[in-house]
N, CA, C and O atoms as a DFTB+ gen file, in Angstrom:
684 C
 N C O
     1  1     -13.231     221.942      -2.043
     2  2     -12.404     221.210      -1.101
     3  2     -11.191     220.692      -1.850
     4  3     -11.472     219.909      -2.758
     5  1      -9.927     220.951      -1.674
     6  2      -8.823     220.470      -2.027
     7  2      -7.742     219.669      -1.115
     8  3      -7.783     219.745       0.113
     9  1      -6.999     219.077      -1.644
    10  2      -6.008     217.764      -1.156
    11  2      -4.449     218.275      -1.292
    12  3      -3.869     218.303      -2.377
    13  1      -3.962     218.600      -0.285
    14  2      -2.312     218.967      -0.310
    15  2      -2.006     217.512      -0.083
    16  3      -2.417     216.711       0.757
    17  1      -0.994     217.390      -1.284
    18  2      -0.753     216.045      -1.668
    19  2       1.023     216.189      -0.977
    20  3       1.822     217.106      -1.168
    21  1       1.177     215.089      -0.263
    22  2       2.720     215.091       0.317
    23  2       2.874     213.588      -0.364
    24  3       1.929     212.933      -0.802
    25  1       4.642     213.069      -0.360
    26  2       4.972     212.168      -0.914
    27  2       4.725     211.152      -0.070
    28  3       4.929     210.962       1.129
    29  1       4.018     210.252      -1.359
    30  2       3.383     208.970      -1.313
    31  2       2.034     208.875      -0.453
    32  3       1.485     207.779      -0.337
    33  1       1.417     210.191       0.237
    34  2       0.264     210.238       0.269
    35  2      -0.733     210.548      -0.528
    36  3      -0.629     211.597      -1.164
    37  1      -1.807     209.809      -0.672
    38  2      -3.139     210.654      -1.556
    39  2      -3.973     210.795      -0.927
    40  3      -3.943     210.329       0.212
    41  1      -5.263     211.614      -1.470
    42  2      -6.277     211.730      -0.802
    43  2      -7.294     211.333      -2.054
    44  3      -7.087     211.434      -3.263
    45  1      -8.414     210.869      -1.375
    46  2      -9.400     210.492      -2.702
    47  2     -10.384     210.966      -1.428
    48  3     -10.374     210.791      -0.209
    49  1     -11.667     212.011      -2.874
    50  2     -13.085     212.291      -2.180
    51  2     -14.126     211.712      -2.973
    52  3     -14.520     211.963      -4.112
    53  1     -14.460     210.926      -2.160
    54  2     -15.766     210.310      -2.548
    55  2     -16.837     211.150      -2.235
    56  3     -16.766     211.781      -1.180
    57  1     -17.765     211.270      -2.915
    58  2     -19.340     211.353      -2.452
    59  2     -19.979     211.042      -1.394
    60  3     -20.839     210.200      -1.655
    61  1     -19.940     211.501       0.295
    62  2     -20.579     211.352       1.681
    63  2     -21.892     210.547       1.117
    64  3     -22.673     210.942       0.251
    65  1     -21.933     208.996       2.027
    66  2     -23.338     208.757       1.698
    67  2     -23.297     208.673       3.469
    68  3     -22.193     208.643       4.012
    69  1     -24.588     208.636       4.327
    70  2     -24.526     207.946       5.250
    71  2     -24.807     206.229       5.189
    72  3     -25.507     205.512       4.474
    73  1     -24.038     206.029       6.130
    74  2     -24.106     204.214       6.822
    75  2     -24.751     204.226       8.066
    76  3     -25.158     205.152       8.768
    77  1     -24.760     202.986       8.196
    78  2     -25.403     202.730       9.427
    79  2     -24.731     202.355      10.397
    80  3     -23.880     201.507      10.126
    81  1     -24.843     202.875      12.068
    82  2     -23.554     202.567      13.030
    83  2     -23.770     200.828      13.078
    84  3     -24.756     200.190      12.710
    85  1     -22.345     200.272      13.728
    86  2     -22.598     199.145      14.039
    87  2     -23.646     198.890      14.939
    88  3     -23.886     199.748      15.788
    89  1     -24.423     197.690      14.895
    90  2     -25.190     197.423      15.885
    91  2     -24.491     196.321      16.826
    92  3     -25.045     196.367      17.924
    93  1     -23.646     195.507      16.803
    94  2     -22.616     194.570      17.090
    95  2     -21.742     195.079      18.101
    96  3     -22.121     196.186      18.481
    97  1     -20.876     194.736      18.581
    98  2     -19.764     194.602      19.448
    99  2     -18.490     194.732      18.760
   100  3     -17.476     195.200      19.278
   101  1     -18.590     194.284      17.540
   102  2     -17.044     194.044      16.796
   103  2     -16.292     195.211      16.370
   104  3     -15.071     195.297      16.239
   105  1     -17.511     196.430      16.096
   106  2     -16.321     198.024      16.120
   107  2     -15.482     197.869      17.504
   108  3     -14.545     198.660      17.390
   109  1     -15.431     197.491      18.223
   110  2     -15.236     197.922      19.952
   111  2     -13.544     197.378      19.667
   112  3     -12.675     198.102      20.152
   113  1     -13.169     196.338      19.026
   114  2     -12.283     195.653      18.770
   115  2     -10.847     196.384      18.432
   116  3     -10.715     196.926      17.334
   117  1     -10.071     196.390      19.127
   118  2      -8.585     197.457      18.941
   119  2      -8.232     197.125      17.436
   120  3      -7.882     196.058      16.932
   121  1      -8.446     198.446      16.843
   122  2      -7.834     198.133      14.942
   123  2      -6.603     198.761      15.062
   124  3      -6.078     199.715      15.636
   125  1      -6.401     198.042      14.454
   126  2      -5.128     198.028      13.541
   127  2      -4.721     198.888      12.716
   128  3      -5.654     199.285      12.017
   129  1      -3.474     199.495      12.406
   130  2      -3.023     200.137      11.510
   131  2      -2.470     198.855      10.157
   132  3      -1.899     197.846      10.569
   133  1      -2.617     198.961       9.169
   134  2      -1.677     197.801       8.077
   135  2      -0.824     197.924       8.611
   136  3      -0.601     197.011       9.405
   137  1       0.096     198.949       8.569
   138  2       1.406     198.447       8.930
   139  2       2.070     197.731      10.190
   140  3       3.227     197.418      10.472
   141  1       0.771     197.603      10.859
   142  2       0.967     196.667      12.228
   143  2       0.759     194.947      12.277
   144  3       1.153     194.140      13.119
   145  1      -0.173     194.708      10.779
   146  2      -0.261     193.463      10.712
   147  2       0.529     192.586      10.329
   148  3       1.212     192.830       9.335
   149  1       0.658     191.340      10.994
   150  2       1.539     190.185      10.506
   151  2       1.354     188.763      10.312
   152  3       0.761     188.211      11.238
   153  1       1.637     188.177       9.541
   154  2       0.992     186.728       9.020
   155  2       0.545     186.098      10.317
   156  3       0.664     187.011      11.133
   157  1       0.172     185.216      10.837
   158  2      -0.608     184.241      11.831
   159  2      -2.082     183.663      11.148
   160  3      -2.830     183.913      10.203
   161  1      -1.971     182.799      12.200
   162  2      -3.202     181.885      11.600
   163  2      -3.688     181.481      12.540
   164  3      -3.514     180.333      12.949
   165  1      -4.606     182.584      13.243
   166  2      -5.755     183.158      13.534
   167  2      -6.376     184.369      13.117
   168  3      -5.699     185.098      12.391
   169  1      -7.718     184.794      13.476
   170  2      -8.563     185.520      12.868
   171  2      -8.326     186.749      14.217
   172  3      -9.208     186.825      15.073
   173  1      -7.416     187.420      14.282
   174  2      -7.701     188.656      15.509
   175  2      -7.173     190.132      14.696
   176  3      -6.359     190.839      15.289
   177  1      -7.610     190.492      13.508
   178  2      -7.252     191.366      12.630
   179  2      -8.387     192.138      12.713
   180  3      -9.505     191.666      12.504
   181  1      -8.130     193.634      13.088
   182  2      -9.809     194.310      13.254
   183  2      -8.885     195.755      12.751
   184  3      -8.121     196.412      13.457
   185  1      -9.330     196.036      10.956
   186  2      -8.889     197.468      10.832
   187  2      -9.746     197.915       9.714
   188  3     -10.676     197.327       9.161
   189  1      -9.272     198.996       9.516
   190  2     -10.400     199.637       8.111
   191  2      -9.053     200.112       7.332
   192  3      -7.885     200.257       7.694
   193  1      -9.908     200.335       5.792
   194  2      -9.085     200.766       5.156
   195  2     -10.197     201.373       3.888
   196  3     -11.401     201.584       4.029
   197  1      -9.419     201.553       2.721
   198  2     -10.114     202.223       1.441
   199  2      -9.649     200.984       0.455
   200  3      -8.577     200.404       0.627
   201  1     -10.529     200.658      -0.546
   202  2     -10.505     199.553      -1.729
   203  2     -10.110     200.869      -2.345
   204  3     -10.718     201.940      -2.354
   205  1      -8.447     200.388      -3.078
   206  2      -8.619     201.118      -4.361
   207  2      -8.527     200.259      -5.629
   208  3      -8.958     200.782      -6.657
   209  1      -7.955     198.831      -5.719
   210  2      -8.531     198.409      -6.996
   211  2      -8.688     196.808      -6.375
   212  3      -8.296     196.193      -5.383
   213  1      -9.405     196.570      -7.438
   214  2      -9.970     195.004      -7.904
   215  2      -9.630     194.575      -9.468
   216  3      -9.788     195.115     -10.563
   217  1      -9.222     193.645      -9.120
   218  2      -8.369     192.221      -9.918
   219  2      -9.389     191.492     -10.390
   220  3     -10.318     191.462      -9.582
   221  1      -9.621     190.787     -11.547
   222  2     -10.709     190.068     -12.155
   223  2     -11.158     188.742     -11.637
   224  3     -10.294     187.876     -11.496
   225  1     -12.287     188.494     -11.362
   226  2     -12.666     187.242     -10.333
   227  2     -12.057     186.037     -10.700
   228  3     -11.647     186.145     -11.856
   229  1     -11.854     185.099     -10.294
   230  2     -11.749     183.990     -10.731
   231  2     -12.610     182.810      -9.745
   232  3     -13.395     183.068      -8.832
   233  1     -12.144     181.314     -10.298
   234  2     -13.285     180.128      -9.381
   235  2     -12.369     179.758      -8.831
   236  3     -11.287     179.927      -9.392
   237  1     -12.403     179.078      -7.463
   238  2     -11.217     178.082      -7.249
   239  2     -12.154     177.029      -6.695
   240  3     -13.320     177.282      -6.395
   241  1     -11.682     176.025      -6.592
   242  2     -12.267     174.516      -6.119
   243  2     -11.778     174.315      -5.037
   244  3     -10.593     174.068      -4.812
   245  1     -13.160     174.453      -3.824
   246  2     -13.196     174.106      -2.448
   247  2     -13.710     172.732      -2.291
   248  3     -14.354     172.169      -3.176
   249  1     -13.330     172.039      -0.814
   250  2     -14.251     170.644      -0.823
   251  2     -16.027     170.661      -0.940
   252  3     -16.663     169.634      -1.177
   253  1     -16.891     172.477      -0.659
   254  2     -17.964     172.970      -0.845
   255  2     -18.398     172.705      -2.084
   256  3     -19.566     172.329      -2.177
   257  1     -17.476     172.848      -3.493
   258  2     -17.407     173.246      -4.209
   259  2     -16.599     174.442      -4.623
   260  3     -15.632     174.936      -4.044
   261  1     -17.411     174.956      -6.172
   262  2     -16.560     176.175      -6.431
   263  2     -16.754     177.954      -5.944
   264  3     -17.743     178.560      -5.530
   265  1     -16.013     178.190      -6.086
   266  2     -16.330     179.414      -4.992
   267  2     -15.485     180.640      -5.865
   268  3     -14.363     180.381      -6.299
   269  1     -16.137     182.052      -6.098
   270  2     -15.127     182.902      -6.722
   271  2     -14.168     183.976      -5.367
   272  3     -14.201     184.150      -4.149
   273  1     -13.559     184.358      -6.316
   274  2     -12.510     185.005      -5.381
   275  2     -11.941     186.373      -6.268
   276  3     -12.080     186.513      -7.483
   277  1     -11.301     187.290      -5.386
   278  2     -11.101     188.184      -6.154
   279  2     -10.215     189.086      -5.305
   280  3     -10.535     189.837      -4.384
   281  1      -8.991     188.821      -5.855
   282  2      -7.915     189.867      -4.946
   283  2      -7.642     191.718      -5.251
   284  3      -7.717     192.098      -6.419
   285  1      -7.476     192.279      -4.647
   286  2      -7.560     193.619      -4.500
   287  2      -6.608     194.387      -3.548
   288  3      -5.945     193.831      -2.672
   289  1      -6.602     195.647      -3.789
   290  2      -5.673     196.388      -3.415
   291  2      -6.375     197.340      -2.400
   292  3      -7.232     198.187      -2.655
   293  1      -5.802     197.003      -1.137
   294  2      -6.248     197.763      -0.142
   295  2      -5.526     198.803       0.600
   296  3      -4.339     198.505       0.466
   297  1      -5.630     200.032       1.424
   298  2      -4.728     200.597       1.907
   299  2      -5.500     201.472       3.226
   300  3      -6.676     201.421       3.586
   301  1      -4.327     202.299       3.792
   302  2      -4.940     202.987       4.686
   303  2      -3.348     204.248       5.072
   304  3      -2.181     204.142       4.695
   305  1      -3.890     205.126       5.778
   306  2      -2.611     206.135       6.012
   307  2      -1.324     205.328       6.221
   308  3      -0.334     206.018       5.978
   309  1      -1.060     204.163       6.571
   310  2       0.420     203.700       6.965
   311  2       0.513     202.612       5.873
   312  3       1.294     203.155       5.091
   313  1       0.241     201.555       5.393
   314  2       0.255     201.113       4.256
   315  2      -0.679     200.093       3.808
   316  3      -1.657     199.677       4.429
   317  1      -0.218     199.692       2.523
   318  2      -1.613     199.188       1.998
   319  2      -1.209     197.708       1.701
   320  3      -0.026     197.492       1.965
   321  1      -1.843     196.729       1.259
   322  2      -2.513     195.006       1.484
   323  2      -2.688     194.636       0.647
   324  3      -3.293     195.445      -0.057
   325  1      -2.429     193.389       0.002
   326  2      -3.647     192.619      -1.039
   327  2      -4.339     192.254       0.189
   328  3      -3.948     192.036       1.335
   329  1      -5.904     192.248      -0.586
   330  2      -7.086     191.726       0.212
   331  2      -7.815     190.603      -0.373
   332  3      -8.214     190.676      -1.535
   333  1      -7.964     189.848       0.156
   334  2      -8.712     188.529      -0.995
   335  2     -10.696     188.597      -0.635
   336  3     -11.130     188.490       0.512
   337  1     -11.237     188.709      -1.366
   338  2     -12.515     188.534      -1.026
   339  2     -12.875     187.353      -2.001
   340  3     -12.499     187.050      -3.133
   341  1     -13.845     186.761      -1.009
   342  2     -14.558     185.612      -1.157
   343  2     -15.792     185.850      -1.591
   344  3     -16.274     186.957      -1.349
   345  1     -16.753     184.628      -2.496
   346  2     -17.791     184.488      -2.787
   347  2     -18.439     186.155      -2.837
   348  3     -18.025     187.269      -3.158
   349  1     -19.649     185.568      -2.333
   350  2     -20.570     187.004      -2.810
   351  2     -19.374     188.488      -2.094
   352  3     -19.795     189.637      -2.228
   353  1     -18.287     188.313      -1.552
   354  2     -17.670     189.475      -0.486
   355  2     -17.470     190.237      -2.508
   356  3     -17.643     191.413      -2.827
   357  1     -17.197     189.417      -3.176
   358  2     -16.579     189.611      -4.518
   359  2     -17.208     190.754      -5.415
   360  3     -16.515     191.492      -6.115
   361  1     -18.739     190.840      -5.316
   362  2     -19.413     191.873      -5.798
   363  2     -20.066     192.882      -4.842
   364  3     -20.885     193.555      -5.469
   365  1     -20.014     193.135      -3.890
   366  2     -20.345     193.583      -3.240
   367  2     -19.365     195.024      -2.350
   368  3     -19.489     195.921      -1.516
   369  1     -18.529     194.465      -3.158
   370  2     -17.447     196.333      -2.746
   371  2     -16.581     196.145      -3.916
   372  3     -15.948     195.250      -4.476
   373  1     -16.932     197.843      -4.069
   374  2     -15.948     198.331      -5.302
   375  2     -14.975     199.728      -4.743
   376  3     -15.206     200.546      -3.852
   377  1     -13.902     199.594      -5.616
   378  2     -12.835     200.973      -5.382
   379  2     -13.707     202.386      -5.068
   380  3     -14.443     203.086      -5.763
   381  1     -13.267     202.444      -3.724
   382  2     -13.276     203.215      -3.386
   383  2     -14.113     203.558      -2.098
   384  3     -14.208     204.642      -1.523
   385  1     -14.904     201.919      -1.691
   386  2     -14.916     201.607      -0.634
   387  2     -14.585     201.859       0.393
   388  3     -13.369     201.690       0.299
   389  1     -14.847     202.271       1.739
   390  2     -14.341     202.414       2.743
   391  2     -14.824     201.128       4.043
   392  3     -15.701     201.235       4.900
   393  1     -14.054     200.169       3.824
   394  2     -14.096     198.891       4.806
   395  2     -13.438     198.944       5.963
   396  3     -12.380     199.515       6.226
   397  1     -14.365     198.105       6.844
   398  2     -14.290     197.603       8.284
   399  2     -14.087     196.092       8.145
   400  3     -14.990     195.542       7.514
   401  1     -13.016     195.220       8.631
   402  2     -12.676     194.067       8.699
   403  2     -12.437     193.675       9.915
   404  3     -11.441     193.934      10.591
   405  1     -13.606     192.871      10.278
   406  2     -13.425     192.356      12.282
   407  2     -12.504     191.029      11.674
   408  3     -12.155     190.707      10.538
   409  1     -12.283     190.385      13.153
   410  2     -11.365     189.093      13.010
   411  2     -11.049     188.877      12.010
   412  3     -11.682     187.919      11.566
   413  1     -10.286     189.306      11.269
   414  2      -9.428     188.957      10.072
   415  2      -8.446     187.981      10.036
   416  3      -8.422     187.170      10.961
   417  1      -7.465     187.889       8.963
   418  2      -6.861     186.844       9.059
   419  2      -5.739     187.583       7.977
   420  3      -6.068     188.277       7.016
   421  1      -4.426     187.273       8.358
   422  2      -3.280     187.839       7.159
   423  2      -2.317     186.509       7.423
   424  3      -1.542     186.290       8.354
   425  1      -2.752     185.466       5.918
   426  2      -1.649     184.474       5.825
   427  2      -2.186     184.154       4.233
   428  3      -3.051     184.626       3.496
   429  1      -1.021     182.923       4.129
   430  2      -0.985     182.956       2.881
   431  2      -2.018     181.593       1.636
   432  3      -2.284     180.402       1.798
   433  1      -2.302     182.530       0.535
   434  2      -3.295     181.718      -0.103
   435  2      -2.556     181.494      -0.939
   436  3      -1.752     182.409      -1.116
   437  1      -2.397     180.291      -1.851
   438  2      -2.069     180.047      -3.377
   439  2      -0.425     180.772      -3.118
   440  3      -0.066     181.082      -4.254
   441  1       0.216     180.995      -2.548
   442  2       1.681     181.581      -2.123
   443  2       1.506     182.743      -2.582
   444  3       2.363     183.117      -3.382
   445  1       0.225     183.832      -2.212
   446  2       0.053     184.796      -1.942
   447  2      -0.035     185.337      -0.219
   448  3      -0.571     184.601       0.610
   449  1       0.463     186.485       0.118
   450  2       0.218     186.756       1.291
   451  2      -1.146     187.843       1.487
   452  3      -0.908     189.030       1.710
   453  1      -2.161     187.495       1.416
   454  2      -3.012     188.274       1.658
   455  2      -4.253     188.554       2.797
   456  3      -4.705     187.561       3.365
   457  1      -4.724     189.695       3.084
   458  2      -5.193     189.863       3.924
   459  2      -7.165     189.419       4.109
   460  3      -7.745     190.263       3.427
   461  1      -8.115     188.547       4.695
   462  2      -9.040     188.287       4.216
   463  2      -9.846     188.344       5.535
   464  3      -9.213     188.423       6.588
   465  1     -11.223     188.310       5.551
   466  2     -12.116     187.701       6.531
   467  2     -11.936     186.208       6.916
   468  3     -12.220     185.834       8.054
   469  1     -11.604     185.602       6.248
   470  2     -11.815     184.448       6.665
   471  2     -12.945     183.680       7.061
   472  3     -13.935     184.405       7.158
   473  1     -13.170     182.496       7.324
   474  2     -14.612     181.822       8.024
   475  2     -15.196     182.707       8.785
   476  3     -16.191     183.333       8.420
   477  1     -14.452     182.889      10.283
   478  2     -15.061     184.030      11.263
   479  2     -15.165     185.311      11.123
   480  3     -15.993     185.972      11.750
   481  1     -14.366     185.783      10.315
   482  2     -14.117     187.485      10.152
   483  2     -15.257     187.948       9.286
   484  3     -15.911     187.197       8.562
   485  1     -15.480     189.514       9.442
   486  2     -16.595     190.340       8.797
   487  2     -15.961     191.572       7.835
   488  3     -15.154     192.496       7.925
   489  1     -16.667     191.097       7.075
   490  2     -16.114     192.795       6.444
   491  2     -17.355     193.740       5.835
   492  3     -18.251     193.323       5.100
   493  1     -17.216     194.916       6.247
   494  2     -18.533     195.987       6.082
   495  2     -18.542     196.741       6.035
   496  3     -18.171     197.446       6.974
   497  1     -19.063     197.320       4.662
   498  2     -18.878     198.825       4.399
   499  2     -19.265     199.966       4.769
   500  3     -20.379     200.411       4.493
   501  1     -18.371     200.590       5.453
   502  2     -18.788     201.635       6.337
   503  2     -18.550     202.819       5.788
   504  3     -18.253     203.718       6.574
   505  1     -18.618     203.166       4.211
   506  2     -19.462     204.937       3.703
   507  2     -18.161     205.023       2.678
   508  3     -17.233     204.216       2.737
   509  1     -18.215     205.921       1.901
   510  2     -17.340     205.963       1.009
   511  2     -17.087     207.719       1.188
   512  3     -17.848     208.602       0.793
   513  1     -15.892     207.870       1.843
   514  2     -15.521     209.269       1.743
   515  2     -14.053     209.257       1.273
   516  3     -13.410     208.715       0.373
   517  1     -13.797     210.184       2.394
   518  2     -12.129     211.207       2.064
   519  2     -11.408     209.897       3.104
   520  3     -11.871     209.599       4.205
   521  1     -10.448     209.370       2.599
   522  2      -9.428     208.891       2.936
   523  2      -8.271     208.892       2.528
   524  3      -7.956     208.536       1.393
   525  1      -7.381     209.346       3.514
   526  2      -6.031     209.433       3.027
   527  2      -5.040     207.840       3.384
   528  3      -5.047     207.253       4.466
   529  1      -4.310     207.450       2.225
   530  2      -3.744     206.621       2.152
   531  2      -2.515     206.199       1.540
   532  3      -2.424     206.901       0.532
   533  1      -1.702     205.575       1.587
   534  2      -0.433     205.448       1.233
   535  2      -0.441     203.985       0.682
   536  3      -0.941     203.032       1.280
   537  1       0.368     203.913      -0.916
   538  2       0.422     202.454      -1.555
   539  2       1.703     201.763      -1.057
   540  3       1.891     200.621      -1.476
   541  1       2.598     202.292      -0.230
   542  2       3.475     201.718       0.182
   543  2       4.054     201.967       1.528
   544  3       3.834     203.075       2.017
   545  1       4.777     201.088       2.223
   546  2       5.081     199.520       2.355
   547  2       3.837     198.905       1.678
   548  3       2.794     199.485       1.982
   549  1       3.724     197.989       0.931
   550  2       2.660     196.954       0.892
   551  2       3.045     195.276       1.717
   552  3       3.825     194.375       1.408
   553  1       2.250     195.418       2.646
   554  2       2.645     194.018       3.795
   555  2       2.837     193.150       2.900
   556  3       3.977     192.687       2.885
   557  1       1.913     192.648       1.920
   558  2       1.336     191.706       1.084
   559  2       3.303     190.919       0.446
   560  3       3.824     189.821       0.247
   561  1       3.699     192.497       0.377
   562  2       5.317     192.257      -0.689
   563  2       6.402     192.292       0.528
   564  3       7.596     192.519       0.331
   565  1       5.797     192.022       1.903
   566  2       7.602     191.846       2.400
   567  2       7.194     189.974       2.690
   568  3       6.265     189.194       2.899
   569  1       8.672     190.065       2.506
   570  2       9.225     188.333       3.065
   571  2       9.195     188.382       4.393
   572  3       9.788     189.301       4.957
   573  1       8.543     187.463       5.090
   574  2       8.539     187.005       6.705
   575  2       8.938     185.650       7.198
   576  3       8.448     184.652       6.670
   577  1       9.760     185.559       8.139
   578  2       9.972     184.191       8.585
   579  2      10.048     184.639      10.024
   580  3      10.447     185.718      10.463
   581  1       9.519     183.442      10.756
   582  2       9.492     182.609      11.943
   583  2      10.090     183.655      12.773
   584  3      11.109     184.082      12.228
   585  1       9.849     184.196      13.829
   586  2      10.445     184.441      15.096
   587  2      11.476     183.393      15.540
   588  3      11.101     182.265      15.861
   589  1      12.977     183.807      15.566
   590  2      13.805     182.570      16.344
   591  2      13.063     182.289      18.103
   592  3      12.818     181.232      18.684
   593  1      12.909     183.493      18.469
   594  2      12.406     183.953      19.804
   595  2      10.791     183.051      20.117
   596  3      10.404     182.508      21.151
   597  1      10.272     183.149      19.077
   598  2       8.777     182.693      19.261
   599  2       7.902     182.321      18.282
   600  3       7.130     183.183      17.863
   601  1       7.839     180.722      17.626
   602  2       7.814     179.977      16.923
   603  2       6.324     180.532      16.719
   604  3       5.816     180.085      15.690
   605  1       5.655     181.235      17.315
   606  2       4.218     181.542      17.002
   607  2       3.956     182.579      16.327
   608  3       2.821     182.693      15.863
   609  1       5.140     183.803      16.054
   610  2       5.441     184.523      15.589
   611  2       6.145     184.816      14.420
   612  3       6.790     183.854      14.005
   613  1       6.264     186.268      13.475
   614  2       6.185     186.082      12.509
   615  2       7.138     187.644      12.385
   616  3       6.628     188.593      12.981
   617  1       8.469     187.910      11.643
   618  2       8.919     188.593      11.653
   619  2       9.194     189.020      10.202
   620  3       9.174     188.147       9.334
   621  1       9.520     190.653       9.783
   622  2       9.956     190.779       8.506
   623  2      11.214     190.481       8.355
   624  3      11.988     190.709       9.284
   625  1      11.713     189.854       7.035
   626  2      13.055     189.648       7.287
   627  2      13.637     190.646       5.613
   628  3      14.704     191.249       5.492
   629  1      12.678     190.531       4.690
   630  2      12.869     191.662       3.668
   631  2      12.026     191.981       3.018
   632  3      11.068     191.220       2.887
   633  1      12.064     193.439       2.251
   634  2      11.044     194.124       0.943
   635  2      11.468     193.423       0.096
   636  3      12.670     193.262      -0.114
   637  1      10.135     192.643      -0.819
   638  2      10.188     191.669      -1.925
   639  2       9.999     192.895      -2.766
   640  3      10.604     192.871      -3.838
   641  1       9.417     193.764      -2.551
   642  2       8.770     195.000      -3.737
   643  2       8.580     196.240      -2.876
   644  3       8.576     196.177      -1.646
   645  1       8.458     197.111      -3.403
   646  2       8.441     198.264      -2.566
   647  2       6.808     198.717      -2.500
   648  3       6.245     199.316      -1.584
   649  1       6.298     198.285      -3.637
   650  2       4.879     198.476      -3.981
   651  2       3.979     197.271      -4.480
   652  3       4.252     196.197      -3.945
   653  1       3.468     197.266      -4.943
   654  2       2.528     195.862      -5.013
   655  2       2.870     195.510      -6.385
   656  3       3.312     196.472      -7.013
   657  1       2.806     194.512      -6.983
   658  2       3.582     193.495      -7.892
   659  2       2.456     192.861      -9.000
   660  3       2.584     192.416     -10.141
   661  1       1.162     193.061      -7.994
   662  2       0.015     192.466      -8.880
   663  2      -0.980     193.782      -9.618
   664  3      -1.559     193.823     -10.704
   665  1      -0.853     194.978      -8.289
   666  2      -1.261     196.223      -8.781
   667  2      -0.346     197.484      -8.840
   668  3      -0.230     198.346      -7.969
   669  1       0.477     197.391     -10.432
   670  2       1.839     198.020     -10.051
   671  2       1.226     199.687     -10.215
   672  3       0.109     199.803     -10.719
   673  1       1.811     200.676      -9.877
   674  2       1.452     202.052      -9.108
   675  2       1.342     202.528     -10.805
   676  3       2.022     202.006     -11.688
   677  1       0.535     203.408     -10.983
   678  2      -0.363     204.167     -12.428
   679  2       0.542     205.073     -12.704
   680  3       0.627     205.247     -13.920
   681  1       1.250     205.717     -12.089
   682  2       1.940     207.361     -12.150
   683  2       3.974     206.575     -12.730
   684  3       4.908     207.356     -12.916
């Protein structure tokens, strides 16, 4: 099986394992392409994508306590995300992953813009195959401000980077 590689697409083949279908309601949920998501602060983010890397954990101090975290590089055919995973979310998927993220959330942590589950949101790994994906636009690197039109809203106003800044491109 081979990969006709076009610019700025890749293809990565993983090893077919089977998963298990959802048993839930939350596949049912209209996903998203990345390049459709935009900062807000609520949890109505429902898309999949492929983990291609992970960033080294760190602790941060919640009013819970301490909690690890671990940002990563996510993508999908239109473009790819920092993703922040939380606590145990932290060991529990590695590159090359193929994730499902219900009610999500894309706003900003530590004056990062990244994409996460959040309190309500799920994220679940649904099989590790062939996905084709693109490292750029990365949402994570454009600048957004305010809708003049609609204060609830969230518009691009420029590319901070063309590619991701924390996981700069190998080639």
């Amino acid at each position: 099986m081979g990969c006709q590689e076009e610019p700025l697409v890749k293809c990565l083949f993983y090893r077919v394992e089977s998963f298990a279908r959802f048993g839930s309601c939350s596949h049912r949920a209209k996903m998203l392409s990345l390049k459709d998501i935009v900062p807000a602060a609520q949890n109505n983010i429902s898309t999949q994508f492929i983990l291609l890397e992970k960033g080294r954990q760190t602790t941060m101090a919640t009013p819970e306590g301490q909690i690890k975290t671990c940002l990563a590089l996510a993508a999908d055919e239109t473009a790819a995300v920092h993703f922040q995973f939380w606590g145990d979310e932290c060991d529990a998927f590695e590159p090359g992953d193929i994730i499902r993220l219900s009610n999500g959330i894309f706003s900003y942590n530590r004056n990062n813009l990244v994409l996460r589950a959040g309190k309500r949101g799920k994220v679940e790994k649904v099989g590790e195959f062939t996905m084709t994906f693109v490292e750029t636009p990365n949402m994570s690197e454009i600048r957004w401000v305010p809708d003049p039109n609609n204060s609830k809203k969230y518009m691009q106003e420029a590319v901070v980077s063309p590619h991701s800044r924390i996981f700069p491109p190998k080639y």
